[in-house]
C-alpha positions in Angstrom: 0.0 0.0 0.0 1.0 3.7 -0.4 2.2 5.6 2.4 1.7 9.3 2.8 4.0 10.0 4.8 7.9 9.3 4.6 9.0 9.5 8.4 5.8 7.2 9.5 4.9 10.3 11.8 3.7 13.3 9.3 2.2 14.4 6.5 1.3 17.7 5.0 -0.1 18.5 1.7 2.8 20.0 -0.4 3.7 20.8 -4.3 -0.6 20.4 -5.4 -1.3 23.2 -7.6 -5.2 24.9 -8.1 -6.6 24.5 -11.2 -9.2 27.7 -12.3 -11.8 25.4 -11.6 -10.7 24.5 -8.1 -10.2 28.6 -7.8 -13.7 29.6 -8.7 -16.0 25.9 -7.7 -14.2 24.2 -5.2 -16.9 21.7 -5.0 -17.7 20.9 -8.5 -14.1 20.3 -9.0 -14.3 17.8 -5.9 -17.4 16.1 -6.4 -17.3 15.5 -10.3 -14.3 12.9 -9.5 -15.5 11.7 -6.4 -18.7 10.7 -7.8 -16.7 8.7 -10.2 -14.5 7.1 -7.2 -17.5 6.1 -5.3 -19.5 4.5 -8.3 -16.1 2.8 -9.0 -15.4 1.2 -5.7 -19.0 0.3 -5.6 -18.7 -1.7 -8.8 -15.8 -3.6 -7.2 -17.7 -4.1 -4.1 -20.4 -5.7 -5.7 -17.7 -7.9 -7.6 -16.0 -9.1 -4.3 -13.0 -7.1 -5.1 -12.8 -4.6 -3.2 -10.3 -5.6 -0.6 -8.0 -3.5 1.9 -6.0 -2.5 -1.0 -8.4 -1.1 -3.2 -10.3 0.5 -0.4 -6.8 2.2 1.0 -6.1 3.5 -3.0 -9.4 5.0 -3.3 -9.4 6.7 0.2 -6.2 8.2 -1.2 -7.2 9.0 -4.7 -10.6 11.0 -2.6 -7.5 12.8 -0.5 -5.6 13.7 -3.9 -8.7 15.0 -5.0 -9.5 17.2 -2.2 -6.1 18.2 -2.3 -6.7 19.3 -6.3 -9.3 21.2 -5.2 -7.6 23.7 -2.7 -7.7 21.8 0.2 -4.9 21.4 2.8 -4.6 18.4 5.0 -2.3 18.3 7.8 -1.5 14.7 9.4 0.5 14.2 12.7 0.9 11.3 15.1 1.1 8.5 12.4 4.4 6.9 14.7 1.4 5.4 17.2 0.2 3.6 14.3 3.6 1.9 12.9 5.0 1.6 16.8 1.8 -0.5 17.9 1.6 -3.9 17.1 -1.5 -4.8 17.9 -4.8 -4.0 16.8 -6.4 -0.9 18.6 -10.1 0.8 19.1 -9.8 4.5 17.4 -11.6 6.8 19.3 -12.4 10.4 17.5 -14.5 13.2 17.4 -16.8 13.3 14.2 -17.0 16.3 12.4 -17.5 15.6 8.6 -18.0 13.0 6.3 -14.0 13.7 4.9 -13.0 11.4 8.1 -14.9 8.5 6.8 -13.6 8.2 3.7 -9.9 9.5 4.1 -9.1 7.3 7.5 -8.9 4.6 5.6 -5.8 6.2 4.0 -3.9 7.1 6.7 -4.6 3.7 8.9 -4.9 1.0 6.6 -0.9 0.7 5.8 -0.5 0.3 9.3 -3.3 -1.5 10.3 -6.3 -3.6 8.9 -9.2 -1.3 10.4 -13.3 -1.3 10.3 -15.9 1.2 11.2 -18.7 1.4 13.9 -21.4 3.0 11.4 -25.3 4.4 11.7 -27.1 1.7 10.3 -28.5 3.7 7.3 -25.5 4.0 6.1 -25.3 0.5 4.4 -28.5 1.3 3.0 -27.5 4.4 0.9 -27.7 3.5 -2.7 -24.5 3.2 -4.3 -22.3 3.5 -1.6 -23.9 0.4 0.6 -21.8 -1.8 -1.4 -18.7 -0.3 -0.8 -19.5 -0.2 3.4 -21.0 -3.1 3.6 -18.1 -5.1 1.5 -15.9 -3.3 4.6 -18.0 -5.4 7.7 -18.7 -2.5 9.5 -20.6 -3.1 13.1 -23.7 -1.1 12.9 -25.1 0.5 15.2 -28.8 2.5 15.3 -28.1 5.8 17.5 -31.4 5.6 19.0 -31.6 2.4 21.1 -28.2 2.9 23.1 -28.3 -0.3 25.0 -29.0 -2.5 21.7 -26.0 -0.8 20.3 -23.7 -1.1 23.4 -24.2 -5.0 22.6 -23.8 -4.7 19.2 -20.2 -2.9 19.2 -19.2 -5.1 22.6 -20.0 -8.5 20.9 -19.1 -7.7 17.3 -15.9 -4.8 18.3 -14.0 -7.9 20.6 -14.5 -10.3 17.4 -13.1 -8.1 15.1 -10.1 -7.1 17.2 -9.7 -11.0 18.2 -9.2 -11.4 14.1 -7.0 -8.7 14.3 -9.0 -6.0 12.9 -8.9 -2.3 14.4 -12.2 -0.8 15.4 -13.0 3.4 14.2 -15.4 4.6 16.3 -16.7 8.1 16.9 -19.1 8.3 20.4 -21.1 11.6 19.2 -24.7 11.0 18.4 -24.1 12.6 14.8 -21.5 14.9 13.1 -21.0 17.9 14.6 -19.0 20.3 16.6 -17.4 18.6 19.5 -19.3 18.4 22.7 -18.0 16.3 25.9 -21.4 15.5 27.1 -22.5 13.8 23.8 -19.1 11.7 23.6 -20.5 8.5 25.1 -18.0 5.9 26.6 -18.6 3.3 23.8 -15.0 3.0 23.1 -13.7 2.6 26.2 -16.2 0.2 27.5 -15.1 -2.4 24.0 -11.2 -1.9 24.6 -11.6 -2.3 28.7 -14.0 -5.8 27.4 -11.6 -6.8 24.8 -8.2 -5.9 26.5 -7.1 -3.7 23.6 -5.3 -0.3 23.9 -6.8 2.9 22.2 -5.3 5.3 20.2 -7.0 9.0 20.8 -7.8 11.0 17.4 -8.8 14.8 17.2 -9.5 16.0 13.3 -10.7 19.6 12.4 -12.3 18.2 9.1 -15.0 21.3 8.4 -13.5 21.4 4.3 -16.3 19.3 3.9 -19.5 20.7 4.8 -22.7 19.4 5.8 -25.4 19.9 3.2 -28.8 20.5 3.7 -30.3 18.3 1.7 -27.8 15.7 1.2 -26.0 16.0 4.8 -22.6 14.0 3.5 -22.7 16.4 0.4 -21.8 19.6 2.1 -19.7 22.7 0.2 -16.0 22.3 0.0 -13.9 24.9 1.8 -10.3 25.0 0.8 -10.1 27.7 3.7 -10.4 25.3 6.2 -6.9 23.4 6.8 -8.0 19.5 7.7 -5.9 18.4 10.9 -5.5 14.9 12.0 -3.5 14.0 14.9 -3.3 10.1 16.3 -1.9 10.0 19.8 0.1 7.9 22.3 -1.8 4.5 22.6 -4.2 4.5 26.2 -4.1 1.4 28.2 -7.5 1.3 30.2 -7.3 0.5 33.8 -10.0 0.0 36.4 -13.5 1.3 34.9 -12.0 3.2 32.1 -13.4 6.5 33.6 -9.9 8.3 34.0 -9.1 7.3 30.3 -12.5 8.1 28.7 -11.4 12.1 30.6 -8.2 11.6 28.6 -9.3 10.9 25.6 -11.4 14.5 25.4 -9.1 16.3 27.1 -6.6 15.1 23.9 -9.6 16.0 21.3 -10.4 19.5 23.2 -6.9 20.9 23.7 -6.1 20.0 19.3 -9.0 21.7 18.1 -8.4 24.6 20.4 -4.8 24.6 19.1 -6.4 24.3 15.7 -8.9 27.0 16.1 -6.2 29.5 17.8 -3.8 29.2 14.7 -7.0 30.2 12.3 -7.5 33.2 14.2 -3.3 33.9 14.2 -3.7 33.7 10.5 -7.3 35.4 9.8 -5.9 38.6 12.0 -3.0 38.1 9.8 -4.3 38.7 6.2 
């Protein structure tokens, strides 16, 4: 598979030019090719090929073309990935749906990896294929106990097979709030005696729409951060680490959001 980054640690989007198209519609230029990768990977899907390979080169090929289109993206942390053995349970904040389809990118040459995804998501036309060829768990959003089961049963069989588990504990994308990040995570590493590795993203390049939600404006304005951290070991109920792991989101994306005002007052 391709890596992105050279020293296994960063990666920042360098050398892309912008095209007059990217310069004037940011999210035609996107979209027109992403379309394309989508109903592409779907077709392999539904053909059984659409392995980890294929599913890492067209995360990366959506990346290239988000990167063609203005956007800046901004990786750090990727040593936790390479350094860690094992497989792990990701546990992020969910902003956008750029984090869903780039992730894939940056993890899968490290690790094989999986979602924990809303239910209606393998049931989007067209892209179903492509999720559904990815065994996802899948989870409802409205009947928490049923879903604690599901990602506790189906989360400790996938990391037994040696499969990392993605998960993001918000209700729905949005700006991050502590008291809508649940304790999912923690509770299926604690059960399955896996480490986590912490994520924090500022992925707001990709809008929400309003009436398509994952098909939001593009905003080359908006720098896309990622940054992995150190791998958690949860001890005892998990409560001390589930703390950690928002303190880690909150104190990136105010880092983040203080170095967009540093540059706004700037211009």
């Amino acid at each position: 598979m391709e890596l992105l980054s050279k020293d296994h640690a960063t990666y920042r989007t360098e050398g892309v030019g912008s095209s007059v198209l990217a310069s004037l519609w940011p999210s035609i230029r996107f979209y027109l090719p992403f379309l394309y990768i989508v109903v592409h990977s779907s077709n392999l899907a539904r053909n059984g090929k659409y392995d980890d390979r294929a599913w890492q080169q067209s995360s990366l090929n959506v990346l290239r073309q988000l990167e063609s289109s203005g956007v800046q993206v901004e990786v750090e942390g990727l040593e936790h990935l390479k350094n860690s053995d094992e497989p792990v349970v990701f546990i992020g904040n969910h902003l956008s749906m750029l984090e869903t389809v780039v992730l894939p990118s940056l993890i899968l040459p490290y690790k094989k990896a999986t979602f924990v995804v809303k239910q209606n998501l393998l049931d989007y036309p067209v892209f179903k294929h492509v999720m559904r060829s990815r065994n996802p768990i899948s989870v409802t959003r409205t009947n928490p106990r049923q879903d604690l089961k599901q990602v506790l049963e189906q989360g400790q069989q996938r990391l037994a097979d040696g499969i990392s588990v993605i998960i993001f504990p918000q209700t729905t994308r949005t700006e991050f709030n502590p008291e809508q990040f649940s304790s999912i995570g923690v509770k299926l590493a604690k059960k399955a005696g896996a480490k986590i590795i912490p994520l924090a993203l500022l992925t707001d390049a990709w809008g929400n729409g309003r009436l398509f939600k994952d098909l939001g404006r593009i905003e080359p304005k908006n720098k896309v951060k990622f940054r992995f951290g150190a791998p958690i070991e949860v001890k005892g109920k998990g409560t001390e680490e589930h703390q950690q792991i928002i303190e880690f989101i909150q104190q990136n994306l105010k880092r983040w959001q203080d170095e967009r005002k540093v540059i706004a007052n700037n211009q």
